[in-house]
C-alpha positions in Angstrom: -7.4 13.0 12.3 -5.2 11.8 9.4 -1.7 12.9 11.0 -0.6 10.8 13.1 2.6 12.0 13.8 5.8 13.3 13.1 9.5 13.9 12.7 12.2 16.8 12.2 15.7 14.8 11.0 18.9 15.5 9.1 20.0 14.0 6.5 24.1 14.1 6.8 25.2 11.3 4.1 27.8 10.3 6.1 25.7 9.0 8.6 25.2 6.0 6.1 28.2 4.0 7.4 29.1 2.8 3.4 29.4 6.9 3.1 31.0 7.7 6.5 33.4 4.8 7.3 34.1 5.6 10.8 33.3 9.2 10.5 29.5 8.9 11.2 31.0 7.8 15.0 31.0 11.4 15.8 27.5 11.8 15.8 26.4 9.3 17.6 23.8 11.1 19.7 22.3 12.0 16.3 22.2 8.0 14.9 21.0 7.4 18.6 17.9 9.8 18.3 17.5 9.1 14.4 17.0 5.1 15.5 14.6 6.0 18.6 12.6 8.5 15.5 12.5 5.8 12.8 10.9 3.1 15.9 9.0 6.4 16.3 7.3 6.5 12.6 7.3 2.8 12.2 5.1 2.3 15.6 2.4 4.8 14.2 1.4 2.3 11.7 0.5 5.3 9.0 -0.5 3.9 5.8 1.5 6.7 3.6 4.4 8.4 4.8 5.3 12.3 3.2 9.0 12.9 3.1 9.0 16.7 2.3 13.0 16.7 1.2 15.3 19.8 0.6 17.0 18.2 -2.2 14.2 17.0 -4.5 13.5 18.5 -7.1 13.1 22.5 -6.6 11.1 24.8 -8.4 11.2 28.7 -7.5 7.0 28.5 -8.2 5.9 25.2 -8.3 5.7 22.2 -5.8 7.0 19.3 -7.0 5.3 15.9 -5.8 7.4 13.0 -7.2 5.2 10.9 -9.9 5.3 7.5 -10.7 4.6 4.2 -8.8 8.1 3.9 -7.2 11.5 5.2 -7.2 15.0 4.2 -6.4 18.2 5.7 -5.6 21.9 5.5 -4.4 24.7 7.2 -2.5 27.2 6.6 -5.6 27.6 11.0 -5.9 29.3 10.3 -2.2 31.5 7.2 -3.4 29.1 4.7 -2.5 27.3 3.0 -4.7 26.7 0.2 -2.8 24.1 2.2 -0.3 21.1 1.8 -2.3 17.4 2.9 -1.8 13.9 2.3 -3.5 10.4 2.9 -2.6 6.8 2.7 -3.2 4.4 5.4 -4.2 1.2 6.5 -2.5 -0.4 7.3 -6.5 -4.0 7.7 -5.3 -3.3 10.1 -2.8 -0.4 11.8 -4.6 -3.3 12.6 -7.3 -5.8 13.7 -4.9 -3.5 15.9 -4.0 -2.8 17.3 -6.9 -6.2 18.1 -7.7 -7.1 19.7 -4.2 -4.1 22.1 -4.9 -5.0 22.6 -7.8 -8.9 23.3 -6.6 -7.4 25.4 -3.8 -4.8 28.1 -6.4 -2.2 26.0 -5.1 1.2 25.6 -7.3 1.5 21.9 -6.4 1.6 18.2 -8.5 3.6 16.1 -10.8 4.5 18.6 -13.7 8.4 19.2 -14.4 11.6 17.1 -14.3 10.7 13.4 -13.8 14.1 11.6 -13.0 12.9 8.8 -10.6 16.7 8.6 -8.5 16.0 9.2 -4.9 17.5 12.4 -3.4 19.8 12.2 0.1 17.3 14.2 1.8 14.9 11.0 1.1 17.5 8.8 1.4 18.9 9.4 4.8 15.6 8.4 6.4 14.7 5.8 4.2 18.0 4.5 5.5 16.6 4.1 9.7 12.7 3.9 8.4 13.8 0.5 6.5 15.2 -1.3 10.2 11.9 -1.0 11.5 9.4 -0.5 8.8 8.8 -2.7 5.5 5.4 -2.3 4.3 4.8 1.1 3.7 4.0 3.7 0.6 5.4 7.2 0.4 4.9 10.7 -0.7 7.8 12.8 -1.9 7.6 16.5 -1.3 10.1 19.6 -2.8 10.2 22.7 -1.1 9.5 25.7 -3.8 10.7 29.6 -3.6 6.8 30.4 -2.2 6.6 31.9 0.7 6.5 30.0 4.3 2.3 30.8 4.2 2.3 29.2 1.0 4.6 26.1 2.3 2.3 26.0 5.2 -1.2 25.7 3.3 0.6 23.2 1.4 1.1 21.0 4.9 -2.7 21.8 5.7 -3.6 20.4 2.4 -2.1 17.9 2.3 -3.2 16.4 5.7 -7.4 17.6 4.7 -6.7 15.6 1.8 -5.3 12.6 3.1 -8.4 12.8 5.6 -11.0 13.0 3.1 -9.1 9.9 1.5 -9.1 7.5 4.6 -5.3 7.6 5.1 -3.4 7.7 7.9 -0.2 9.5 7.3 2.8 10.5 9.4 5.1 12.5 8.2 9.2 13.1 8.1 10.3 16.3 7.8 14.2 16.2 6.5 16.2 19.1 6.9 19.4 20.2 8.5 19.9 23.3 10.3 22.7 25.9 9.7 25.6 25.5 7.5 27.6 28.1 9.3 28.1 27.0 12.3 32.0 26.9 12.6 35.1 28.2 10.6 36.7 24.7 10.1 33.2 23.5 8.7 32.9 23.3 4.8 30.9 26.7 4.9 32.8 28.4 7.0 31.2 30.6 10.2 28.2 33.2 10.3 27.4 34.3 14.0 23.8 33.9 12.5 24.5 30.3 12.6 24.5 29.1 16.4 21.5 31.6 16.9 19.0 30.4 14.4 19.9 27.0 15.6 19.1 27.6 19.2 16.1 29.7 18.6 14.7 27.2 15.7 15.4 24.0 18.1 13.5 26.0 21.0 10.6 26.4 18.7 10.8 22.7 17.9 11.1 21.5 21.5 7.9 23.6 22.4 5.8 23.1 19.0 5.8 26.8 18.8 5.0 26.3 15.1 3.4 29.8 14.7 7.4 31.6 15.1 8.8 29.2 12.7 7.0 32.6 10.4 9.2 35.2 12.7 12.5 34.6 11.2 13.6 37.4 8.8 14.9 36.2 5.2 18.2 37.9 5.1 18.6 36.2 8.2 17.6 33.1 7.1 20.0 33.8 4.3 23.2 34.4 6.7 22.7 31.2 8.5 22.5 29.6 5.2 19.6 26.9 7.0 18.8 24.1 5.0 15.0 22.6 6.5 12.8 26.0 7.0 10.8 25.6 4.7 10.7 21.4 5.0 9.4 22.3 8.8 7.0 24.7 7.5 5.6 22.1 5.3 5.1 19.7 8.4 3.7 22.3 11.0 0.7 23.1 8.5 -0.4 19.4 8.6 -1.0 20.0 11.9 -2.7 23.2 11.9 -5.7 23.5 14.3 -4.2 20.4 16.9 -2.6 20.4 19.9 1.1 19.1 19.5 3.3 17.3 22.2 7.1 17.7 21.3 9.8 15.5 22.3 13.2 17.2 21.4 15.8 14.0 21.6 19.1 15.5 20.3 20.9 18.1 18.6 24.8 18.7 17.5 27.1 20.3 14.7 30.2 19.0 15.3 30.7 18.8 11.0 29.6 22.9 10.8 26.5 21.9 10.2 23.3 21.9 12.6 21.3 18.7 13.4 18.5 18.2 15.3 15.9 15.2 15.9 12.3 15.8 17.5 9.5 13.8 18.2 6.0 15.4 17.4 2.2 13.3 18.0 -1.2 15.4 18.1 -3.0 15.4 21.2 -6.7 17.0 19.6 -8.4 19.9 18.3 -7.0 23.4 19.5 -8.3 26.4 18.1 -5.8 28.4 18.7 -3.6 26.9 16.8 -4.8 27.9 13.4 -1.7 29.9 12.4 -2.6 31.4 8.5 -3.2 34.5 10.4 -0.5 34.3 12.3 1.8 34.7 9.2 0.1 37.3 8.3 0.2 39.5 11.0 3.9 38.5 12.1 4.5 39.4 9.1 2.7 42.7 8.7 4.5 43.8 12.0 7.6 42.9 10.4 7.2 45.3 7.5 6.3 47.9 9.7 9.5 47.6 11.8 11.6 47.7 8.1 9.5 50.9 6.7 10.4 52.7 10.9 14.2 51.9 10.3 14.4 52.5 6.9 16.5 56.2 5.5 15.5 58.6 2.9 17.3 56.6 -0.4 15.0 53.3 0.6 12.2 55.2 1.2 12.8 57.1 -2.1 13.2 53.5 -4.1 10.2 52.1 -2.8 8.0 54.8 -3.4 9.1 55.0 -6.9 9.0 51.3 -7.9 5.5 51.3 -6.1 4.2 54.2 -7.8 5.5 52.4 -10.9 4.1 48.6 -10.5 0.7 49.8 -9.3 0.2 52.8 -11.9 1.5 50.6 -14.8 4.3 52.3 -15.6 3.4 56.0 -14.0 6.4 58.4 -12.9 6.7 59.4 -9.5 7.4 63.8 -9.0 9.9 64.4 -6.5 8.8 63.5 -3.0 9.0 66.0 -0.4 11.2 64.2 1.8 14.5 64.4 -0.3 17.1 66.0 1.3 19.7 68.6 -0.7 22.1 66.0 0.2 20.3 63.5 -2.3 19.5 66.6 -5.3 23.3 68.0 -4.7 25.7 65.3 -5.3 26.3 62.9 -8.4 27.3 59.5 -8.1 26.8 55.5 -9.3 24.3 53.8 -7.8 23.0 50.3 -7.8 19.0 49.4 -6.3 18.6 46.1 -5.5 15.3 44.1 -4.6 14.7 41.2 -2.8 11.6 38.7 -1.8 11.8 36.0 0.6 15.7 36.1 0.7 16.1 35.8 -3.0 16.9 38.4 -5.7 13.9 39.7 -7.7 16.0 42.8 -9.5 19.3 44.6 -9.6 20.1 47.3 -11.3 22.7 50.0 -11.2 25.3 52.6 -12.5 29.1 52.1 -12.5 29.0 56.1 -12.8 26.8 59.1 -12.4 24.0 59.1 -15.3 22.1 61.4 -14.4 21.6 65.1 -12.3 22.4 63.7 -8.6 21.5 60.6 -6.6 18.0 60.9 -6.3 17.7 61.1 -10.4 20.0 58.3 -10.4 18.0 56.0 -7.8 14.2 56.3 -9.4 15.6 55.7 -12.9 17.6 52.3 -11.5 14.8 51.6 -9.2 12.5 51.4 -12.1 15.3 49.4 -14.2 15.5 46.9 -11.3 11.6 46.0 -10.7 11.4 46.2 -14.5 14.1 45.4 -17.3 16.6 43.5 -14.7 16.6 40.4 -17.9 17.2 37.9 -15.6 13.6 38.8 -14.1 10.0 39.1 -15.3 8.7 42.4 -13.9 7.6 43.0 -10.8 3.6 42.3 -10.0 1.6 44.3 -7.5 1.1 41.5 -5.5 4.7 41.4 -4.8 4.6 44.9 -3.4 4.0 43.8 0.0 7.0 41.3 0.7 9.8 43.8 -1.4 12.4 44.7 0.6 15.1 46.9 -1.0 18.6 48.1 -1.1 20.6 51.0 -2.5 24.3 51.1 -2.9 25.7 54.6 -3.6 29.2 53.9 -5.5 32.5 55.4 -4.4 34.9 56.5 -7.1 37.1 53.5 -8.8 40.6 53.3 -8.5 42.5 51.0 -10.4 44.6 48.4 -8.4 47.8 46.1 -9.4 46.5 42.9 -8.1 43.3 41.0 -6.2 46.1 40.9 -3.0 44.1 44.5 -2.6 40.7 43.8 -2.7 38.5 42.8 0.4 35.0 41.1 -0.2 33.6 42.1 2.6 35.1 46.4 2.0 35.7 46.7 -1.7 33.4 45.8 -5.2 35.2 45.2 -7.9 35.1 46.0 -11.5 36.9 43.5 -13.9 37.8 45.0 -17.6 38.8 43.3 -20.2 39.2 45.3 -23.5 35.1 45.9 -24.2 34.0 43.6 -21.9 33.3 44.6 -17.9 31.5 43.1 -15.1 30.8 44.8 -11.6 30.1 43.0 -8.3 29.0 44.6 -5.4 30.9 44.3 -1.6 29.5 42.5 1.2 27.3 39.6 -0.3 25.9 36.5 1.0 28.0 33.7 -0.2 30.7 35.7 -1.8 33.2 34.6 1.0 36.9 35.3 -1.1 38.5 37.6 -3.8 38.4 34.7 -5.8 34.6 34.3 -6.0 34.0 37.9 -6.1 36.7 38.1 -9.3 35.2 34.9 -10.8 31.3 36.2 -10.5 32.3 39.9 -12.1 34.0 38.0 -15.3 31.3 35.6 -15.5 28.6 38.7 -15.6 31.4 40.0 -17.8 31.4 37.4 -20.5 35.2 36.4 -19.2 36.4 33.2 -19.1 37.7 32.2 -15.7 41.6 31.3 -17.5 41.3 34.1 -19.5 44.2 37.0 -18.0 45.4 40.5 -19.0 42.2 41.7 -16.7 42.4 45.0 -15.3 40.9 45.8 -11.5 39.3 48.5 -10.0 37.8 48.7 -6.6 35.3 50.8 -5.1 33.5 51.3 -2.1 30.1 51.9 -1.0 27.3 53.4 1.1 24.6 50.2 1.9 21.4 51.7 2.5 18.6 49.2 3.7 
């Protein structure tokens, strides 16, 4: 087998003392179990090791593999320049790589931005591998906005490849966990935070890599995790074996999650060939979204999948709609997601058109087609689409932002024939500053430009 073994780290800067002068103290057990991983990696003897990183260089549909014969790097972006990094390139296997992706439909290799500067998420490790380890080649690995199957072929991949090549490879999987673990972190507090930890350390300690595909995107979203995907990466190269876990620590006294866990195959297993898995988790998933959801998502999704697979076709009323969607008039906004991220939003500030069920297949057709920030929708999309509708309250004009609430009111900022709209309740959009700074910026508003005027509205969420 070419994996040899593995391991899940953070990659806090200020654990590098030059970064954290003193601070890095209060996660000891974490430097305790990062030293007892690095011994870990170093004791394997792997002639390449794949760093799959967070913070390299991210693509929403492409891979990135790090070219070139070596890179280098520093912690000067944390004030300390002083902490620097370099190291050497695994090139044959890096373009072996490529070209088995590229054999297999995968989006993978050396194309895009080439800056050679290391990236924390390398950094960090490189930082403990380097005590213990000196002669020694690496691959460096982005995440991408594919989904977790595609992340997870990526692993397999890369671990057939490395066996077809003769290497020995072990493999350090850098991500931290949530970001929202606490309201005096730097992120502030999501309850989603302490319970995707818990549950994602669980699945670590037990190797459970199959329910690493169980975790809903919104969810993922509210936890604002860091290293799903990273681990996703590192489970496929050991697809098909039989895993032994060692879980050695995990804290968030910062806010923000970290966890350290040993992993080493132990032979072939046939039941753990998880591809299907994804699917059918995530088939079951979709089928517990279309039982929950109410008559305006249902009415958006039928459209805009009429729409995408027709090429452009109309759908006739359905006979679901209730007289309370044909007999009122109001604004509405349809919004689509995939994987967590937005893929279309369009809406009405105002009624349009005859009553809300006009109003949401001529927006739902907008968003999965003419948003401009987006290329239209493709069929093969269809299946991981998960939609929204906001039906708009009436505006009312306020004095001041002292009377908005982010999480209760949108807002709508004017400014002579300029206006920008932002919906309530969004992830990230944690203060009536952000929210008033996003609506000018979709305005075409300066951020110091004044005499703005404020309305607020609410909204019915349906999803």
């Amino acid at each position: 087998m070419a994996i040899l073994g593995a391991v899940q780290v953070p990659h806090p800067p200020l654990i590098i003392p030059e970064v954290g002068r003193g601070e890095e103290r209060r996660i000891q057990s974490t430097i305790d179990a990062y030293e007892a991983a690095a011994r870990f990696i170093a004791e394997l003897q792997a002639d390449t090791i794949v760093i799959s990183s967070p913070h390299s260089i991210l693509y929403s549909d492409y891979f990135h593999i790090s070219p070139g014969a070596s890179a280098r790097g520093s912690f000067a972006s944390f004030g300390a320049p002083q902490a620097k990094f370099a190291c050497a390139y695994d090139e044959e296997l890096v373009n072996a790589i490529e070209a088995a992706a590229k054999t297999a439909g995968i989006a993978a290799g050396t194309l895009g931005n080439r800056q050679p500067e290391l990236d924390h998420g390398t950094m960090v490790p490189l930082h403990f591998l380097n005590k213990y380890c000196q002669d020694y080649k690496v691959i460096r690995l982005a995440l991408s906005g594919f989904s977790l199957k595609e992340h997870y072929r990526l692993g397999m991949l890369i671990a057939e490849t490395a066996e077809k090549l003769g290497r020995n490879i072990a493999w350090i999987t850098s991500g931290d966990l949530s970001h929202k673990l606490t309201k005096s972190g730097p992120y502030g507090f999501n309850p989603a935070g302490p319970v995707y930890d818990k549950k994602l350390m669980e699945i670590m300690a037990r190797g459970s890599f199959a329910e690493l595909f169980s975790f809903k995107d919104d969810f993922l979203e509210e936890a604002a995790e860091c290293g799903h995907r990273s681990f996703v990466l590192m489970a496929g190269a050991f697809d098909g074996l039989a895993v032994e876990s060692n879980m050695l620590s995990y804290e968030g006294p910062f806010g923000v999650g970290y966890g350290v866990t040993l992993f080493r195959p132990l032979g072939a297993d046939g039941s753990r060939h998880f591809l299907n898995a994804y699917d059918a988790i995530r088939s079951q998933m979709k089928a517990e979204r279309l039982a929950k959801e109410d008559e305006y998502v249902k009415l958006a999704r039928e459209v805009i999948e009429h729409f995408v697979k027709s090429k452009g076709g109309y759908l006739r009323t359905p006979q679901h709609i209730s007289p309370e969607m044909t007999a009122q008039k109001a604004g509405v906004f349809v919004s689509l997601k995939i994987r967590g991220a937005l893929r279309g939003c369009i809406g009405t500030i105002g009624p349009m058109y005859d009553n809300i069920a006009e109003e949401i297949r001529h927006n739902a057709i907008a968003a999965c087609s003419r948003d401009p920030r987006f290329t239209p929708v493709l069929p093969g999309e269809l299946e991981e689409l998960e939609y929204s509708v906001d039906v708009l309250g009436p505006m009312e004009p306020i004095a001041s932002p002292a009377q908005l609430d982010v999480k209760r009111y949108g807002v709508l900022v004017t400014k002579g024939s300029r206006s920008g709209l932002l919906l309530p309740n969004l992830p990230g959009v944690d203060t009536v500053e952000q929210q008033i700074d996003i609506a000018k910026q979709k305005a075409g508003i300066r951020p110091e430009e004044s005499g703005c005027s404020l309305q607020r509205f609410e909204v019915v969420r349906h999803f």
